[in-house]
Backbone as CSV, one residue per row, in Angstrom:
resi,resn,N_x,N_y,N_z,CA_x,CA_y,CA_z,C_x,C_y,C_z
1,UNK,-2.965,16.884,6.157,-2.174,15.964,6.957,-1.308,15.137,6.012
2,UNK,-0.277,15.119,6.296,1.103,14.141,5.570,0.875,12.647,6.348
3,UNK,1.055,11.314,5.419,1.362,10.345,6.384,2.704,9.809,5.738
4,UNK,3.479,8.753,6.574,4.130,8.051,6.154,4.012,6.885,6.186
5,UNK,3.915,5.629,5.269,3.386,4.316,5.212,4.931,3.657,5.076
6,UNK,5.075,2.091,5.546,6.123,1.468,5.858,5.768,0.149,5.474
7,UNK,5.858,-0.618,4.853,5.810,-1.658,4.930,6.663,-3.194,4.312
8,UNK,6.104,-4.281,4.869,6.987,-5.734,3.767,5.526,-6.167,3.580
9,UNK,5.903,-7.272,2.598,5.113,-8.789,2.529,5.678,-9.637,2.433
10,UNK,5.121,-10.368,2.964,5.613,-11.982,3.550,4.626,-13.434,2.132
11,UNK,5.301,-14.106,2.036,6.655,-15.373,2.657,8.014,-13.953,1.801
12,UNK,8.757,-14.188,2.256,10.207,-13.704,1.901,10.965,-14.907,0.971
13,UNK,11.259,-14.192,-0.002,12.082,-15.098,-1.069,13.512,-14.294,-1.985
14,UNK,14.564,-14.730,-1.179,15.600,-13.920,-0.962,16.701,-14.416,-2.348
15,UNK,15.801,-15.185,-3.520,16.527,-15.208,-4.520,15.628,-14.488,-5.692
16,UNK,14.504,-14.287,-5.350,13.693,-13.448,-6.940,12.411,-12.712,-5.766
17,UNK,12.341,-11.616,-6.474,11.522,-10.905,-5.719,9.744,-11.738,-5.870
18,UNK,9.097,-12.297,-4.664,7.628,-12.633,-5.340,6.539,-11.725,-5.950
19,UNK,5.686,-12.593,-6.549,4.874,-11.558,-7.239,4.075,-10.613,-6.268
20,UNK,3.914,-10.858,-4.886,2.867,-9.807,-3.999,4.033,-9.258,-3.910
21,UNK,5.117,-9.090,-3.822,6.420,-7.900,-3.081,6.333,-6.662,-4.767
22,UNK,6.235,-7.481,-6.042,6.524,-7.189,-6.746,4.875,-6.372,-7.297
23,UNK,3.323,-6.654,-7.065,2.530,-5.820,-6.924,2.405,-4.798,-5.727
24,UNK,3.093,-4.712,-4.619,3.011,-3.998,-3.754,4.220,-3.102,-3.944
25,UNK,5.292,-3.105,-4.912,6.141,-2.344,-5.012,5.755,-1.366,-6.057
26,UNK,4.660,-1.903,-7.093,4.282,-1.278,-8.361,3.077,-0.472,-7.937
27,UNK,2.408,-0.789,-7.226,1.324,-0.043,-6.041,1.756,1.713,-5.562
28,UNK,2.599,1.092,-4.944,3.208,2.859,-4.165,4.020,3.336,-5.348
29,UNK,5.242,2.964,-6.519,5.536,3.717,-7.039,4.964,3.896,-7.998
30,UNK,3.716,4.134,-8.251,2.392,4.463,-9.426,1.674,5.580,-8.694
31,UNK,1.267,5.233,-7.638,0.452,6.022,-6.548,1.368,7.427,-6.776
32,UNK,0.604,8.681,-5.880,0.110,9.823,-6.614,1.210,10.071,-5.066
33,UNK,2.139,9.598,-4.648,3.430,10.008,-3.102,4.264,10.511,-3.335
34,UNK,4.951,10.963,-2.662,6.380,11.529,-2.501,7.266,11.056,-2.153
35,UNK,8.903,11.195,-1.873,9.610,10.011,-1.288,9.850,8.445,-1.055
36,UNK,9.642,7.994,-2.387,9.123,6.111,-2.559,10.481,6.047,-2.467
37,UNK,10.799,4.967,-1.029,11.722,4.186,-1.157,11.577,2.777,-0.984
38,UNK,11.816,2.013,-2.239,11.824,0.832,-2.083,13.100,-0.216,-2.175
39,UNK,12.748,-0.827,-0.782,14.297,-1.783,-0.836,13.642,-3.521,-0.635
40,UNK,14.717,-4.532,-0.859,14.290,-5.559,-0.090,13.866,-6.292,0.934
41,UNK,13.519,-5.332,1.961,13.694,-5.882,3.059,12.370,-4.941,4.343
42,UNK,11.923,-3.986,3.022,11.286,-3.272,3.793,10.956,-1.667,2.395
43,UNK,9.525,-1.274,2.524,9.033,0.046,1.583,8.759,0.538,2.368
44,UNK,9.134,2.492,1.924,8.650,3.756,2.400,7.998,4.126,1.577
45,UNK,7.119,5.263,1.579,6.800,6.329,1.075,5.625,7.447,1.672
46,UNK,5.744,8.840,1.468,5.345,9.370,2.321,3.893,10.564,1.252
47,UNK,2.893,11.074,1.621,2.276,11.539,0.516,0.854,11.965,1.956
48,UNK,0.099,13.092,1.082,-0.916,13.471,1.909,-1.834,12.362,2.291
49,UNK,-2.647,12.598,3.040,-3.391,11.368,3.853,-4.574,10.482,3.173
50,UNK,-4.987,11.272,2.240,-6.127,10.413,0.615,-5.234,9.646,-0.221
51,UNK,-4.322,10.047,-0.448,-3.249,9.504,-1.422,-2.761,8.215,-0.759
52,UNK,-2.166,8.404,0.004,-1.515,7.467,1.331,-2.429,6.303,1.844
53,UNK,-3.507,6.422,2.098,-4.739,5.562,2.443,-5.249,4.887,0.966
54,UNK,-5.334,5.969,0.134,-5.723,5.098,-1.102,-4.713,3.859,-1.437
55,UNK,-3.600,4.379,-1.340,-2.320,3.637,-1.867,-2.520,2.339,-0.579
56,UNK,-2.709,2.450,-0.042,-2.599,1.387,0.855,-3.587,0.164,0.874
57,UNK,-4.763,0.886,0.681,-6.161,-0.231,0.694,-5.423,-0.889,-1.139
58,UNK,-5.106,-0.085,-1.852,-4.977,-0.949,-2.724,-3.779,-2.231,-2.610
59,UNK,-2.795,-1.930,-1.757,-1.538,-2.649,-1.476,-2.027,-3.965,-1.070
60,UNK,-2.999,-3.685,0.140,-3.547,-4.575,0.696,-3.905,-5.738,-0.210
61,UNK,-5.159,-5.189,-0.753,-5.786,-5.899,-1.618,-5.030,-6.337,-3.185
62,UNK,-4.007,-5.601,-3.679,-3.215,-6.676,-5.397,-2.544,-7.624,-4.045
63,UNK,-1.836,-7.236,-3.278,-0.860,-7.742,-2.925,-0.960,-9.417,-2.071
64,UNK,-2.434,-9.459,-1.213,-3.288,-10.313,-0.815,-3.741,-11.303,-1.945
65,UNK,-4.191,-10.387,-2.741,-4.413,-11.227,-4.208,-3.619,-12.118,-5.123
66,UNK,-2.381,-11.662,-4.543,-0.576,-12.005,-5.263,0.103,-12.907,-4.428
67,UNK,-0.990,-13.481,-3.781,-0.394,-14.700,-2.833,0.195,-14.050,-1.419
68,UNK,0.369,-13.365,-1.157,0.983,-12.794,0.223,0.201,-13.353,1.513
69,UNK,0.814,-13.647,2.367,0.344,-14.481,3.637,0.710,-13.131,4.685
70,UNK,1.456,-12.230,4.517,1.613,-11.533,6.178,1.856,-10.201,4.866
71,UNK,1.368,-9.336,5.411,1.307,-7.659,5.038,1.558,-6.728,6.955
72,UNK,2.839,-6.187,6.628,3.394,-5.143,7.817,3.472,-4.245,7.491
73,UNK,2.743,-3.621,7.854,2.765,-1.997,7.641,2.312,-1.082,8.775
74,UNK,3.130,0.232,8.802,2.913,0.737,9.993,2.316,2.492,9.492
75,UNK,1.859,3.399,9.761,1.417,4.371,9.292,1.338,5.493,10.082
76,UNK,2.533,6.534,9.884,2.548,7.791,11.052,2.267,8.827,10.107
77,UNK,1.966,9.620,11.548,1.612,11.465,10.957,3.035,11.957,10.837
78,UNK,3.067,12.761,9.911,4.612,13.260,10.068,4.433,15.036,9.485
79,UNK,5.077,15.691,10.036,5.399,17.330,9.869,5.339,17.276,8.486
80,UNK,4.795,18.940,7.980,5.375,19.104,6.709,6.828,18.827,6.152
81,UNK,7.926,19.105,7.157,9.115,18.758,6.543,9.147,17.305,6.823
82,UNK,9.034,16.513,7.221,9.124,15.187,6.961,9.126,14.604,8.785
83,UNK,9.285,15.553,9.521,9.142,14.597,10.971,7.899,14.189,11.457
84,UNK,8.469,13.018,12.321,7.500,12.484,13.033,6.414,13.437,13.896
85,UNK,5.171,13.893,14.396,4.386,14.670,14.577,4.242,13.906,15.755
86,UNK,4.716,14.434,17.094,4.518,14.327,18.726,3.093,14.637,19.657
């Protein structure tokens, strides 16, 4: 199974990236995924379902640890080629 993980962290600080945006960005592009896109305003990345879950419990937890007050993240099944799974 493929997933795709989505997420921000909160408070938002729109002149220097904070340190939980900045452990949760170093999180997924270390992690063992495919397709890491990371922007300001919002992270992708997509990777089999151990990988994907691992990567995530850890997000949770540096990123919680890194001062973060709100963690959004959303988590779909998606096709081998990359679609959403109906």
């Amino acid at each position: 199974m493929r997933l795709r993980v989505e997420f921000t962290t909160e408070p938002f600080d729109l002149d220097e990236a904070p340190a939980h945006a900045v452990v949760a960005r170093e999180v997924i592009q270390t992690a063992e995924l495919d397709a890491v896109d990371v922007g300001p305003f919002g992270n992708t990345a997509e990777g089999g379902a151990d990988a994907v879950l691992t990567a995530v419990d850890e997000l949770l937890r540096k990123a919680l640890d890194a001062g973060a007050t709100r963690v959004s993240l959303q988590v779909n099944v998606i096709g081998e080629g990359g679609e959403d799974e109906k």
